[in-house]
Backbone as CSV, one residue per row, in Angstrom:
resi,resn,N_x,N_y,N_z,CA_x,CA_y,CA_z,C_x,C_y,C_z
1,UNK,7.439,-37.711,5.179,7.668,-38.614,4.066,7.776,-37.794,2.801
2,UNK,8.564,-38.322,2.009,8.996,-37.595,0.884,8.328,-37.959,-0.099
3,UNK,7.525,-37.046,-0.740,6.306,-37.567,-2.267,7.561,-38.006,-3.219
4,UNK,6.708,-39.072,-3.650,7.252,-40.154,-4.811,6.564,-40.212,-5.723
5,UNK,5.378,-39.572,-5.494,4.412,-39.944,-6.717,4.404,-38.964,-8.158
6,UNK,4.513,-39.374,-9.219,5.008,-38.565,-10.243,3.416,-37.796,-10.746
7,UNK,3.679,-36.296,-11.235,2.524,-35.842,-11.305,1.766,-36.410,-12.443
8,UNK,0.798,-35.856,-13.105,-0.105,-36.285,-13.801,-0.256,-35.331,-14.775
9,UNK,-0.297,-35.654,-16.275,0.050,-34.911,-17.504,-1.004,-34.929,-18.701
10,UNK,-1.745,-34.852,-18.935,-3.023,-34.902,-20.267,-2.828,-33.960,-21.291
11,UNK,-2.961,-34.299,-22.558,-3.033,-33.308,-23.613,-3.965,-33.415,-24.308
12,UNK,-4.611,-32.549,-24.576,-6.034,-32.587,-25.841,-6.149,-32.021,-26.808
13,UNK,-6.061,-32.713,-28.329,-5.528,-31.922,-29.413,-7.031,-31.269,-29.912
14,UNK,-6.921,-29.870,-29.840,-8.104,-28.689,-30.007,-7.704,-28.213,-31.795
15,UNK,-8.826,-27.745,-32.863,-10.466,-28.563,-32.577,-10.001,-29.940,-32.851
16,UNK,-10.995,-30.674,-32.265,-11.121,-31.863,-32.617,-11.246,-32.367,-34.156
17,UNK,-10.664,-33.497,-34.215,-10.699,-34.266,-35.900,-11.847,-34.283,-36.360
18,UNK,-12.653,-34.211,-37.736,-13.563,-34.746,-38.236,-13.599,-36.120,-38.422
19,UNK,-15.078,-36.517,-38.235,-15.290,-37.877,-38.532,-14.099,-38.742,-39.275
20,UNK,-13.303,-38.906,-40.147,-12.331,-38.621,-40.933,-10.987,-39.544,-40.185
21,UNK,-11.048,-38.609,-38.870,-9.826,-38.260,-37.912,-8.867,-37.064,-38.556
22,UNK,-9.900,-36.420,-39.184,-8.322,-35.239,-40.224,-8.893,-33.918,-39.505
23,UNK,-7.689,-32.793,-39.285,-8.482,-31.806,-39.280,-7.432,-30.422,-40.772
24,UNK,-8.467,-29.656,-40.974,-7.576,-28.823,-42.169,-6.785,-27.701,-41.471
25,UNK,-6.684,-27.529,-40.347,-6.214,-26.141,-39.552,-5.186,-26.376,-38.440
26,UNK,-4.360,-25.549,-38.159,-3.478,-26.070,-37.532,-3.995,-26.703,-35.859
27,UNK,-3.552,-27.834,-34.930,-4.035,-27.951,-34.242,-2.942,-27.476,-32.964
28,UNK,-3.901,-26.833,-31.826,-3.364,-26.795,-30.383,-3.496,-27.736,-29.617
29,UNK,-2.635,-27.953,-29.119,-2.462,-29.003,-27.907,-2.162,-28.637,-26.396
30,UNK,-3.052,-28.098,-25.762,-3.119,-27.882,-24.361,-3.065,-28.968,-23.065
31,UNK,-2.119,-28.492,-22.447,-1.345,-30.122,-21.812,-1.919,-29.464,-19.971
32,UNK,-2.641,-30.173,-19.411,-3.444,-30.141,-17.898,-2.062,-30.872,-17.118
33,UNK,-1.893,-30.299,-15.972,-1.065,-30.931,-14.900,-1.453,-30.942,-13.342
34,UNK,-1.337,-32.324,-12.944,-2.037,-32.531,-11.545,-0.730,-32.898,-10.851
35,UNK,-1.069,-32.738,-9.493,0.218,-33.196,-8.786,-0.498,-33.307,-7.375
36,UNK,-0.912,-34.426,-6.570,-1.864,-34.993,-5.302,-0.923,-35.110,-4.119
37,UNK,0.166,-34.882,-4.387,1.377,-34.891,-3.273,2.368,-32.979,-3.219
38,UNK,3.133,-32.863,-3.866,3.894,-31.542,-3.331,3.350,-30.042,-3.944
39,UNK,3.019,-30.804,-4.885,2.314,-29.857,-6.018,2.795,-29.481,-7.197
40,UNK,2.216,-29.514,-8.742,2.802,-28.759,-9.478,3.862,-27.554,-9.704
41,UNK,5.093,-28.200,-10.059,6.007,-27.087,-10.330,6.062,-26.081,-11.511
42,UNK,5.937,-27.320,-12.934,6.101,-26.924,-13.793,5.220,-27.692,-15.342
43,UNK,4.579,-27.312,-16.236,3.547,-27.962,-16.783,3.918,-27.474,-18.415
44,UNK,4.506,-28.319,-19.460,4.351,-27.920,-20.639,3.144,-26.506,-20.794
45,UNK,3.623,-25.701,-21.400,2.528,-24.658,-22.464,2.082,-25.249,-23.587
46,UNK,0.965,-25.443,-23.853,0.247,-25.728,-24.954,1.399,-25.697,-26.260
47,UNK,1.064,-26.932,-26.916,1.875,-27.035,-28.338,1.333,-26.761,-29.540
48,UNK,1.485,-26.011,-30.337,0.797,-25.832,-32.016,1.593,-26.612,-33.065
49,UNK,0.921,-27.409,-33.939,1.241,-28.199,-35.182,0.468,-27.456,-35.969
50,UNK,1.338,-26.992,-36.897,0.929,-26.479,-38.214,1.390,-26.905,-39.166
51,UNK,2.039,-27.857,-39.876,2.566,-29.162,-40.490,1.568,-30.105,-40.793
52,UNK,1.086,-30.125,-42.452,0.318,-31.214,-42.949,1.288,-32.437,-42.769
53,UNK,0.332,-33.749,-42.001,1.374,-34.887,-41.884,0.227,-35.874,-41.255
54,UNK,0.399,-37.094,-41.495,-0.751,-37.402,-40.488,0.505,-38.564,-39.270
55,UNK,-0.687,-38.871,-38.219,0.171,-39.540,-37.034,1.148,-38.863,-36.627
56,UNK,0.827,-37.850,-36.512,1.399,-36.513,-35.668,1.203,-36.347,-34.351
57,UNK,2.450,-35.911,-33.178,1.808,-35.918,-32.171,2.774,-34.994,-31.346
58,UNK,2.147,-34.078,-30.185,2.776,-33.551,-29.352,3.012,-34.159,-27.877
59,UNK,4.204,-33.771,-27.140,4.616,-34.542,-25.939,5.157,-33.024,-25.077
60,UNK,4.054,-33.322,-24.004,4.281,-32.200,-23.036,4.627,-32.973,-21.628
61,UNK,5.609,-32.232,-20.866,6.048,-32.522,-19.934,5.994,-31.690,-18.750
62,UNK,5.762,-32.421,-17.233,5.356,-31.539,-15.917,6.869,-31.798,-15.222
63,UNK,6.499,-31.213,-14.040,7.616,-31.717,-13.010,7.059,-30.714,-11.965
64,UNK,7.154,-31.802,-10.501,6.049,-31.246,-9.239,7.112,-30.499,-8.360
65,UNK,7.325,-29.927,-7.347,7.779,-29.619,-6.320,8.741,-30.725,-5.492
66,UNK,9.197,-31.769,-5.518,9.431,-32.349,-5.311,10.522,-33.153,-6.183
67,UNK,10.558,-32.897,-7.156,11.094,-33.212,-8.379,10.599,-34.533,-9.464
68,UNK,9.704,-35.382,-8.506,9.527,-35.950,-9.775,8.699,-35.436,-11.196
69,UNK,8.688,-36.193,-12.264,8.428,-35.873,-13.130,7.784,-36.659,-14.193
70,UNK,6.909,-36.622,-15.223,6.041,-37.095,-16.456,6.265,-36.274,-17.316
71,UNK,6.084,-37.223,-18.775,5.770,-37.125,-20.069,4.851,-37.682,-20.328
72,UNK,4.151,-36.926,-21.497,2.334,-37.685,-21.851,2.669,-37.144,-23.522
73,UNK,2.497,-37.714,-24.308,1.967,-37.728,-25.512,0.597,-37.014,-26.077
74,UNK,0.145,-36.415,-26.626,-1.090,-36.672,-27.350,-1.215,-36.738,-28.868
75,UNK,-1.582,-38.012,-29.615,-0.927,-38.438,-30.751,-1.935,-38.459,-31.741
76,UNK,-1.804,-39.053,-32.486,-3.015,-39.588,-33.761,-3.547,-38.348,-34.308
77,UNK,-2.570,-37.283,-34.833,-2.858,-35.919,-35.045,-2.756,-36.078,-36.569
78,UNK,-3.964,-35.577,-37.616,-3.919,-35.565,-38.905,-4.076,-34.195,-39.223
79,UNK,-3.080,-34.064,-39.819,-3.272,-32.393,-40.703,-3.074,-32.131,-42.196
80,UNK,-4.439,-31.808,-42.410,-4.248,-31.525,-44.035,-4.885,-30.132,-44.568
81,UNK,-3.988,-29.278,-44.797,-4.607,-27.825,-44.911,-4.559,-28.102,-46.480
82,UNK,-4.664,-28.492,-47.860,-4.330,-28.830,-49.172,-4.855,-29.111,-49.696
83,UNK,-6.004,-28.418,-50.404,-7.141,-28.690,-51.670,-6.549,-29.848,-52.364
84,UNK,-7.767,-30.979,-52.881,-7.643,-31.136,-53.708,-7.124,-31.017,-54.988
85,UNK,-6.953,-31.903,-56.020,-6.299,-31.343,-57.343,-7.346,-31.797,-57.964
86,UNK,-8.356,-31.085,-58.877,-8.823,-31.424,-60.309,-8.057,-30.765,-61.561
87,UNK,-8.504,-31.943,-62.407,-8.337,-32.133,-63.639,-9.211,-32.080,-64.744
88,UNK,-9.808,-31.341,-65.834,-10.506,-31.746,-66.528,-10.062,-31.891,-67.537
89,UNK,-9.968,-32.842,-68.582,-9.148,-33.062,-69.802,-10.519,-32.550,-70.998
90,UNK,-11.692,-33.317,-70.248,-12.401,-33.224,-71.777,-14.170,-33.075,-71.393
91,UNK,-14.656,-31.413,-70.842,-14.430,-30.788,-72.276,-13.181,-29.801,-71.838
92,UNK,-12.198,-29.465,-73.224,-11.239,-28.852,-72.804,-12.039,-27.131,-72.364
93,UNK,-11.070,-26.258,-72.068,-11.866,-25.195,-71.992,-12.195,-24.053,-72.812
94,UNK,-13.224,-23.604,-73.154,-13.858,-22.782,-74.527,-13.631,-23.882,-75.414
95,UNK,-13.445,-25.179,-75.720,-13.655,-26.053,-76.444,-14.985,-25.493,-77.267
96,UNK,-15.792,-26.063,-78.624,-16.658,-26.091,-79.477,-16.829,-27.189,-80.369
97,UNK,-18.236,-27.427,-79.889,-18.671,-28.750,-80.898,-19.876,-28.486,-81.218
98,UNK,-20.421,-29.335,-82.197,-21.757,-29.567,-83.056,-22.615,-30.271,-81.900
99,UNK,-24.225,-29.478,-81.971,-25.244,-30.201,-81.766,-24.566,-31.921,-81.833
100,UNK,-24.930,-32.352,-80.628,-25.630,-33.963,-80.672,-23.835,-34.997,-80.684
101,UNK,-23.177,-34.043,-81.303,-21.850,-34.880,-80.935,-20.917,-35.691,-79.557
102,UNK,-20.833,-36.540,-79.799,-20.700,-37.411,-78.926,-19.040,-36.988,-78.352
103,UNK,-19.276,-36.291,-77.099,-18.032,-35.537,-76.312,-17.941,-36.923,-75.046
104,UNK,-17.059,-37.378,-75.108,-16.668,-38.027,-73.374,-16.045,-37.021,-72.328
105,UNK,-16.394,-36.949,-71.626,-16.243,-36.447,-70.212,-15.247,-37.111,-69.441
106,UNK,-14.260,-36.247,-69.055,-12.667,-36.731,-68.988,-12.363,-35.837,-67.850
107,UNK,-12.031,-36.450,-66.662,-11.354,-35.768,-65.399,-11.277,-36.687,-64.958
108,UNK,-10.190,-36.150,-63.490,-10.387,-36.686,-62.097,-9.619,-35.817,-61.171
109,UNK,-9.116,-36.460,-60.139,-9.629,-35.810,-58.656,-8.516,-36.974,-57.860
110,UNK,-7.206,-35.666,-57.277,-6.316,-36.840,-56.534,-6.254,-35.886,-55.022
111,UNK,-5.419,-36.515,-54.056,-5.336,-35.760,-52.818,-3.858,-36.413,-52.346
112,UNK,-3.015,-36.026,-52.182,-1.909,-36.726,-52.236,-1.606,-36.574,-50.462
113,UNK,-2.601,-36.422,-49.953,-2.547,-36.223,-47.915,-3.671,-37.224,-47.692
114,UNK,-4.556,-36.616,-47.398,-5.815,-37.390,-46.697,-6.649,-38.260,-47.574
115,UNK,-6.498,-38.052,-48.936,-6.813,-38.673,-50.136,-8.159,-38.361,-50.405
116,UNK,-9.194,-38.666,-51.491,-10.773,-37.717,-51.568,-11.473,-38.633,-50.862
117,UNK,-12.094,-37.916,-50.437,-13.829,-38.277,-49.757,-14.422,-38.487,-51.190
118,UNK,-15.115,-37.348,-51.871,-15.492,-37.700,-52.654,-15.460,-36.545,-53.731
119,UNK,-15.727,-37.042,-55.051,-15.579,-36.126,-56.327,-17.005,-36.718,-57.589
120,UNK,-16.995,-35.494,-58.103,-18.434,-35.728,-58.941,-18.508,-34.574,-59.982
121,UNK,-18.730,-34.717,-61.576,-18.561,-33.998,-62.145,-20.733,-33.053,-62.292
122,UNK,-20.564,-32.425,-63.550,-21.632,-31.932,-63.949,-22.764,-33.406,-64.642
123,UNK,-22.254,-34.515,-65.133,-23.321,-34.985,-65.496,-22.799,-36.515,-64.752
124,UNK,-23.832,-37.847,-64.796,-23.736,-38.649,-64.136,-23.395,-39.516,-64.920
125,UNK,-23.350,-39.668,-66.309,-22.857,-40.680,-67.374,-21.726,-40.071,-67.940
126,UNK,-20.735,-40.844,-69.098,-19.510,-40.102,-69.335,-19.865,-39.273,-69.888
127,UNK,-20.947,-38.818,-70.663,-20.989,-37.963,-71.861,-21.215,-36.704,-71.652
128,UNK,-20.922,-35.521,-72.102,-20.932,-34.357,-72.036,-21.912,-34.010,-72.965
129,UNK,-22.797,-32.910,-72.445,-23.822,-32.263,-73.153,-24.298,-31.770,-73.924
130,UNK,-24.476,-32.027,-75.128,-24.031,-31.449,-76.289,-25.758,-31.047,-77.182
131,UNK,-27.028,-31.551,-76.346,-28.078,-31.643,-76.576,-28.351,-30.020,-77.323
132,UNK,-28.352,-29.119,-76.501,-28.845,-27.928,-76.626,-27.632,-26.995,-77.133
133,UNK,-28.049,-25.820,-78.254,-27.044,-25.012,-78.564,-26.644,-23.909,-77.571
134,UNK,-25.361,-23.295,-77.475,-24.691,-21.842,-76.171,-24.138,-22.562,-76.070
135,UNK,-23.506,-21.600,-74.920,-22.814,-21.217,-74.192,-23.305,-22.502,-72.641
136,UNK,-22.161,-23.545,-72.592,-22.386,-24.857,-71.338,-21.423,-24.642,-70.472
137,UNK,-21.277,-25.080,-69.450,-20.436,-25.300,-68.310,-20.651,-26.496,-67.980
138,UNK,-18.873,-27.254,-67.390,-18.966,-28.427,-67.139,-18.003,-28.376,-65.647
139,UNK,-18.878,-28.484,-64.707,-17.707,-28.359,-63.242,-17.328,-30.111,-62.753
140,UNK,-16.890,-29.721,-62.067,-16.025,-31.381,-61.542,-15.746,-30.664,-59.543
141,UNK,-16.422,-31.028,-59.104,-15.854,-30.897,-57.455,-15.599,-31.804,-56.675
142,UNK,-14.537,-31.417,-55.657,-13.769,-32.834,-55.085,-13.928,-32.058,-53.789
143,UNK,-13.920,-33.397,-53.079,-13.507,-33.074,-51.235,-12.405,-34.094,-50.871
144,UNK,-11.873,-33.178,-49.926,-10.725,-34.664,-49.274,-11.339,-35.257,-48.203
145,UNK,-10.701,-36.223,-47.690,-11.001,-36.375,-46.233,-10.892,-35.437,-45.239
146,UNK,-10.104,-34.299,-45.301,-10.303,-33.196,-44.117,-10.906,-32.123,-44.082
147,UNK,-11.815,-32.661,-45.426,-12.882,-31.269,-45.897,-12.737,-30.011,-46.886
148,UNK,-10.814,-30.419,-47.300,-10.499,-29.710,-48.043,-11.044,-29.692,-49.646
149,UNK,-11.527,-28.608,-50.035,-13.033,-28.339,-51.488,-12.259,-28.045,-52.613
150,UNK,-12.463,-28.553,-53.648,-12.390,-28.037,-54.699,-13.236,-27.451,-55.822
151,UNK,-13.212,-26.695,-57.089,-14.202,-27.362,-58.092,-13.531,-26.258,-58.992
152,UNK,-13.816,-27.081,-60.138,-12.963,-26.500,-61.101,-13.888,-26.498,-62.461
153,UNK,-14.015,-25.382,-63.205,-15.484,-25.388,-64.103,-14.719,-25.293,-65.678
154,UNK,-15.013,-25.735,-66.476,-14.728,-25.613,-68.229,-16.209,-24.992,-68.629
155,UNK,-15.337,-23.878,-69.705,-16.743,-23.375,-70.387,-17.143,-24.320,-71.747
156,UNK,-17.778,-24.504,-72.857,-17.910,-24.938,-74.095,-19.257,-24.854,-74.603
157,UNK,-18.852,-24.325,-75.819,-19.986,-23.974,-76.631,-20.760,-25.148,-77.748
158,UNK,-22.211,-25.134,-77.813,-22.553,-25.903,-79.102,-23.232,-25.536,-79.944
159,UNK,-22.971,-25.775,-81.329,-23.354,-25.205,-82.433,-23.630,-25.890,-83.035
160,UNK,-25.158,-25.517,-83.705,-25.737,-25.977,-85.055,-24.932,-26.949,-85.956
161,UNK,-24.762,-28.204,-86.514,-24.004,-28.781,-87.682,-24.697,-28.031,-88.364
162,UNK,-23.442,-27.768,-89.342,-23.655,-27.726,-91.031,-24.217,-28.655,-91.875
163,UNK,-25.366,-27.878,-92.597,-26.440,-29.433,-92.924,-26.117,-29.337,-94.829
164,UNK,-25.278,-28.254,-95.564,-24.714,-28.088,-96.708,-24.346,-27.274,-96.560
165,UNK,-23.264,-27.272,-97.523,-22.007,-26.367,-97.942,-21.965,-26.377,-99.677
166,UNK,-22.102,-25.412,-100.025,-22.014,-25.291,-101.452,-20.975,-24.427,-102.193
167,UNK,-20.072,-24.628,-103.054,-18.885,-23.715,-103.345,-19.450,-23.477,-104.965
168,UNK,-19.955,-22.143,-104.845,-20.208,-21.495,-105.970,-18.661,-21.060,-106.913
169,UNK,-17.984,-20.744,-106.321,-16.787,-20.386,-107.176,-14.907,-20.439,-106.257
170,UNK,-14.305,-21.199,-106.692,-13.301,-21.053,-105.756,-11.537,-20.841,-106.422
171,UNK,-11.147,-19.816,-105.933,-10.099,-19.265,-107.050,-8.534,-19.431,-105.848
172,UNK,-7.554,-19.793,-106.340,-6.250,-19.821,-105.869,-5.525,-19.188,-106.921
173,UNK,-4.948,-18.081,-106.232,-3.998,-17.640,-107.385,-2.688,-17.935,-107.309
174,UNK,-1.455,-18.516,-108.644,-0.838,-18.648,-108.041,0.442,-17.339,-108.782
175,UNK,1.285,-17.358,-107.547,2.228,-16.308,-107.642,3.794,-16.892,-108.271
176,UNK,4.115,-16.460,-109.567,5.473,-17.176,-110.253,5.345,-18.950,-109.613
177,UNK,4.439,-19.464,-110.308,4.267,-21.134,-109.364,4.387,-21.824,-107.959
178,UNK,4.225,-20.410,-107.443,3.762,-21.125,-105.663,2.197,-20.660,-105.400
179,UNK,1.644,-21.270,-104.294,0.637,-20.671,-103.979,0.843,-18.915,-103.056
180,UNK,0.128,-18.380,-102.920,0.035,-17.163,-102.181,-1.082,-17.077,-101.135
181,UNK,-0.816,-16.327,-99.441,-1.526,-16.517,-98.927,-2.952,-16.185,-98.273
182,UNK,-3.365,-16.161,-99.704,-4.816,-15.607,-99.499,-5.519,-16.754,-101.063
183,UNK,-6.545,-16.939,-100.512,-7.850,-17.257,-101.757,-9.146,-17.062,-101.198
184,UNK,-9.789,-16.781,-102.533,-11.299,-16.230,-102.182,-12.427,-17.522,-102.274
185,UNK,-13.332,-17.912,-101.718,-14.451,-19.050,-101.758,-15.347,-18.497,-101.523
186,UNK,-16.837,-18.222,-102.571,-18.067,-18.226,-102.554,-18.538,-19.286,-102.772
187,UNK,-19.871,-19.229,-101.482,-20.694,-20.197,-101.555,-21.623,-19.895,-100.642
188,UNK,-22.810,-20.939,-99.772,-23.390,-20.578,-99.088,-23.651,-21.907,-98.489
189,UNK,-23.976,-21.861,-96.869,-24.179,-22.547,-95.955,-25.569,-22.919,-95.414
190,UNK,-25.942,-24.065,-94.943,-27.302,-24.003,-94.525,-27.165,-24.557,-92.685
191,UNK,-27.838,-24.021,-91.746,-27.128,-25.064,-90.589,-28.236,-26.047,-90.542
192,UNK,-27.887,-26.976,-89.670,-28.902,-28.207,-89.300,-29.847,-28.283,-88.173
């Protein structure tokens, strides 16, 4: 009797997805072939996707001794090798402000593949830190869904307000009736 029975084909997409279903690295797909009648002839070689895309899938194909033959799929393949994007608008960077001034805290955080898991800056309200004088840092870090990290840091400094300003003497000279580009200002400063 002549085998009729078509062999048997499995693929398993290696590493496996994160919780997610995403993975960031390219995935292999190693395709198993059974054949219970003439025997395996011929069995797809393992497939590699290296293509961010999601619902991705490889299709490996056998064929037994006998000639019949299968196709098997293995599908639902997410690939996202692609950091995050941050943004920080505000504080800008080496920005400078006064003690106690009221800075809003301005970013965000897109993923244009797997989209973010999650993102979180340096403080938990909008406002930026302005309590203490130096040298501050303000980071913002994002994750995607496939684990892909970001973080992106602004420096900014805060300084003492000026608590008076006094102009002891202030001279503009002018040159044949325009101004010229220099003038001198004495005075003295106090900070706050």
């Amino acid at each position: 009797a002549q085998d009729q029975t078509r062999p048997t084909i499995v693929g398993t997409a290696a590493p496996a997805p994160n919780a997610n279903g995403w993975n960031n690295t390219d995935v292999t797909v190693p395709f198993e072939c059974a054949d219970t009648g003439a025997g395996v002839a011929s069995c797809e070689p393992e497939v590699t996707l290296t293509t961010g895309g999601s619902g991705q899938s490889a299709v490996g194909t056998t064929a037994d001794l006998a000639g019949n033959t299968a196709a098997a799929p293995a599908g639902d393949i997410n690939i996202d090798k692609t950091a995050p994007i941050v943004v920080i608008t505000s504080p800008a960077q080496d920005a400078v402000f006064f003690a106690s001034d009221t800075v809003l805290a301005v970013w965000g955080a897109s993923d244009a593949l797997s989209g973010i898991e999650t993102a979180s800056g340096t403080v938990s309200s909008a406002l930026v830190d302005t309590s203490t004088l130096g040298l501050h840092t303000f980071t913002v870090a994002a994750t995607d869904k496939a684990d892909n990290a970001t973080t992106v840091t602004h420096a900014y400094t805060v300084l003492a307000p000026l608590a008076s300003f006094d102009v002891n003497e202030g001279r503009l000279e002018l040159e044949q009736g325009s101004p010229t580009d220099s003038f001198r200002v004495e005075g003295s400063f106090e900070l706050g």
